[in-house]
N, C-alpha and C positions, 0 to 999 in steps of 0.2 A: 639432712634432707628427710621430710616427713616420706613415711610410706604408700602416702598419697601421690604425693609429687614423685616418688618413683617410678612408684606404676605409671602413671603420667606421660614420663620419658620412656618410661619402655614402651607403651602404648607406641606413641608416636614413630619410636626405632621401627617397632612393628611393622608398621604399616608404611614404612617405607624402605623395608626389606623386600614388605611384599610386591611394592608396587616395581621395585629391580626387577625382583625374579619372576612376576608376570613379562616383561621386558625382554627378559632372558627368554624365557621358555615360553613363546605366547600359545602353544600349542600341546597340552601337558596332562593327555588323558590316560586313564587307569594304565598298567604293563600286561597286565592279565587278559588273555582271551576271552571271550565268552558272547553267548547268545541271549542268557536269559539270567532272571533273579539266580534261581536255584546254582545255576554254571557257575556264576559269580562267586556264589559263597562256596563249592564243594574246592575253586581256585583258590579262593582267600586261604582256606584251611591247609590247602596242602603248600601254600606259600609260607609256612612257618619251617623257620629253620632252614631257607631252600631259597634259593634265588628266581624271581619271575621268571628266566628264561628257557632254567629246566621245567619250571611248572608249565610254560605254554609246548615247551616239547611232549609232555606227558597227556594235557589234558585232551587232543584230538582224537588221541583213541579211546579215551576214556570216555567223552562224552560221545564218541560215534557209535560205542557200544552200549552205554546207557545214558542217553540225554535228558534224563527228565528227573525230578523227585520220586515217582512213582515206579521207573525203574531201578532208578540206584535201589532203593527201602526193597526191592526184591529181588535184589542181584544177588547171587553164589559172594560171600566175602571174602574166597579163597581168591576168585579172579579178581575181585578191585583192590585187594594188596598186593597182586599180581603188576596190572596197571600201572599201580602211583609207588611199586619201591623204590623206584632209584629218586624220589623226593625226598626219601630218608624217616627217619618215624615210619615206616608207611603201617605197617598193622595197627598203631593208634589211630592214623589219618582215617586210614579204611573202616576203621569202628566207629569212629567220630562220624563218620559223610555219612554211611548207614544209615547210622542213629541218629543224625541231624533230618534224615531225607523222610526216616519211619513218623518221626514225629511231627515231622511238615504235613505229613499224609493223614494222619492222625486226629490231631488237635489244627492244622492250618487251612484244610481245603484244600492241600497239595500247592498250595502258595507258600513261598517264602515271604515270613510277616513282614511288618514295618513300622513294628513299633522296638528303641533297643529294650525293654524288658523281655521284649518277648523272645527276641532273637537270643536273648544270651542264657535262656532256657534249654539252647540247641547244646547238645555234646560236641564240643570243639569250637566253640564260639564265647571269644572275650572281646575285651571294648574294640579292640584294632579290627578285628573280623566285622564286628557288626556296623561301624564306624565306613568301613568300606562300602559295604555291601548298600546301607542305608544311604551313602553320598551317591554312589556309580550307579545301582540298580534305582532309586527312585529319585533323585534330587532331595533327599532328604537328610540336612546335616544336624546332626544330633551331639556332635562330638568332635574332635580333633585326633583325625588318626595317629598313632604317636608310632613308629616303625625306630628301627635299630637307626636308619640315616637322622629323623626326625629328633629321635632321641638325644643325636651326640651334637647335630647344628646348634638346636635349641639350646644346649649348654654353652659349647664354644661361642656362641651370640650373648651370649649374659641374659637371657629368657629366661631360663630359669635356674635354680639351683638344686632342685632335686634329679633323682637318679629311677625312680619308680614312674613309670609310667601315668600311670593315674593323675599324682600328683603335677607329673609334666603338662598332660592333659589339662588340667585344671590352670594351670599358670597362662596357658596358651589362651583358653576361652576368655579368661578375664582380659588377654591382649588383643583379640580379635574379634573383629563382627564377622557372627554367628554366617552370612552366607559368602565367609571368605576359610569356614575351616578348612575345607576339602583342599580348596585352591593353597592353603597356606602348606598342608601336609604333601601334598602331590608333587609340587614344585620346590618346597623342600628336598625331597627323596629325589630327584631328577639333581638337584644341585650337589649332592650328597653326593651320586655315582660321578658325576664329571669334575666338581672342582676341589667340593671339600671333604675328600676321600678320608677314610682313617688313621692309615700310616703317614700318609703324607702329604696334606693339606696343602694345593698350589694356590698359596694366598697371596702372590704374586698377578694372576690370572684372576684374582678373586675380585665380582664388583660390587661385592658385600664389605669387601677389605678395613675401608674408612668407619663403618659401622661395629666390626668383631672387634670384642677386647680381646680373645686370642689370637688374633691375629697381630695386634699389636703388640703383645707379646711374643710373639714368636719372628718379629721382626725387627734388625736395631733400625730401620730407617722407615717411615712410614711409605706406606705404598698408594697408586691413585689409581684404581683399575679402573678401565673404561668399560661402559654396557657395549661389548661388541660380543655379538652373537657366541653361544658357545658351540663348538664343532663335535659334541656328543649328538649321537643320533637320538631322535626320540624314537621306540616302535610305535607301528602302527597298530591298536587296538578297536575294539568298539569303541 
């Protein structure tokens, strides 16, 4: 098969994984709390290495006691690693939000930009951060979030065969229109937490099933899962 015609099929698998897990999840917005651009990103940042759930535990007092760009960039940085330790990193997080917040104030207007060259000039900000922040805070998809869930579907799917992000990124854009990235990454990571976990993928349950060459590896008898709703909670976010 030409690598034309691959792409081709993959395209097509694509976009009818996506149109499942719209199905699945019709309701599949950010995990992370927040009120404004700025919130959004100082959450993205501290979501590294750290699961949404402690982050939305952490960020209520953190942004109750500095909710802006222009106070973080002049907050004591003993108290905002105070704040966000139990995110883990936190003395880097807390240098990074800082220094992401001084130079919003600086060089932005105290806006968080919207373009990603700009955004990834911030300290603590790579493609996944600004990929967020550019889908959630403006409608503007620039890129294909690529996350640790994102990461491991898109392989177990035959999407792609790289392990670097980037490059996964890149496999992704060439299989999807551009105002389906966000939707593709989001609802991935949602299917990631409830069906096809890491240790052990309930492909069984799975309505991707017929679609995954892992899964049909990992099954002697093929399986037919139905689109019936999945019983993981979505939270409610902005």
């Amino acid at each position: 098969m030409s690598i034309t015609r691959k792409w081709s099929a993959n395209q097509q698998r694509a976009i009818e994984i996506l149109i499942r897990l719209k199905r699945l999840y019709p309701e599949a917005p950010c995990t992370l709390n927040y009120e404004t651009p700025v919130q959004l990103l100082v959450a993205t940042i501290l979501s590294a290495q750290c699961t949404d759930e402690r982050v939305n535990q952490v960020t209520p007092a953190l942004f109750g006691r500095f909710p802006t760009a222009a106070t973080l960039a002049a907050a004591d940085l003993a108290e905002i690693e105070t704040l966000v330790r139990s995110t883990g990193f936190y003395r880097n997080k807390a240098k990074n939000i800082q220094g992401a917040c001084r130079m919003i104030m600086a060089e932005f207007g105290g806006e968080v930009p919207k373009l990603m060259e700009e955004l990834l000039r911030l300290p603590g900000v790579a493609r996944k951060t600004a990929n967020v922040v550019l889908a959630h805070a403006y409608d503007i998809h620039a890129g294909v979030t690529v996350d640790t869930h994102v990461k491991r579907l898109s392989n177990r799917l035959g999407l792609t065969e790289h392990t670097d992000p980037i490059r996964i990124e890149r496999d992704l854009i060439r299989l999807l229109p551009q105002q389906e990235w966000e939707n593709w990454s989001i609802r991935l990571i949602y299917h990631g937490r409830a069906i096809c976990q890491a240790r052990k993928p309930l492909c069984e349950a799975c309505v991707l099933a017929d679609l995954c060459p892992s899964a049909e590896l990992s099954s002697s008898q093929p399986t037919k899962a139905s689109l019936v709703k999945s019983t993981a909670s979505v939270p409610a976010t902005k």
